[in-house]
C-alpha positions in Angstrom: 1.1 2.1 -13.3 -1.3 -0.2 -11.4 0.4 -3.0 -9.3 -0.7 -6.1 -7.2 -0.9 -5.3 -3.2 1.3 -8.8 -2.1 1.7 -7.7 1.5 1.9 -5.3 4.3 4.4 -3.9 7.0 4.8 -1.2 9.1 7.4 1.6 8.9 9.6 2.5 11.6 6.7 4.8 12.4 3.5 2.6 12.7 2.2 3.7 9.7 1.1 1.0 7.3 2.6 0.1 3.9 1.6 -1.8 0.7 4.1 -4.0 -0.6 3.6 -4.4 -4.0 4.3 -7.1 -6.6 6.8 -4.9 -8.3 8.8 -4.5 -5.4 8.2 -1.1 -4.4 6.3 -0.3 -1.5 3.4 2.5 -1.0 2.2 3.8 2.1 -1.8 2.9 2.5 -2.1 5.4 5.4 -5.8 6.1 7.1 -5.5 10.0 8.2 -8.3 11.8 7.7 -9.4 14.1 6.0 -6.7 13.4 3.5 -6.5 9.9 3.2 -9.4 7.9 4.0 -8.3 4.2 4.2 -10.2 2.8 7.4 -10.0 -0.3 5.9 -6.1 -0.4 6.8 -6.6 -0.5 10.5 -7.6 -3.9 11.0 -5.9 -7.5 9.8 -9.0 -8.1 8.1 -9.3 -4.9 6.2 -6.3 -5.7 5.3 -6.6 -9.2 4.4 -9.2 -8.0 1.7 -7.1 -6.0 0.2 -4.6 -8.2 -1.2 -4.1 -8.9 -4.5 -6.1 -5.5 -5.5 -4.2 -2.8 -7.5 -2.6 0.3 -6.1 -0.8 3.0 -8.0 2.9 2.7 -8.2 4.5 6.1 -8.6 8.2 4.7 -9.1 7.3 2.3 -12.1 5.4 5.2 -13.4 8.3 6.9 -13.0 10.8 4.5 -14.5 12.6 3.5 -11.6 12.9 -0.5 -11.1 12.2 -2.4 -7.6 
């Protein structure tokens, strides 16, 4: 299920996360070769990204925020 990207923090490890208008959260992690998201590095990379859709594995999976 596709949700709106209405923020960003980062965990307790540095890594970034989407926050997402459902209320879950998914991490949006740059680490290549696997996950190729340089776009999450900067503020403004960031900035662009909000309000686009992300996949949200726990409303596809039927868990509520």
């Amino acid at each position: 299920m596709e949700q709106r990207i209405v923020g960003f923090h980062q965990d307790e490890h540095g890594d970034w996360v989407a926050d997402l208008a459902c209320g879950h959260a998914r991490h949006v992690r740059h680490d290549p070769p696997w996950s190729e998201r340089p776009w999450v590095v900067t503020k403004e990379g960031r900035e662009r990204h909000l309000r686009q859709h992300l996949h949200c594995g726990q409303c596809a999976g039927g868990h509520p925020a």
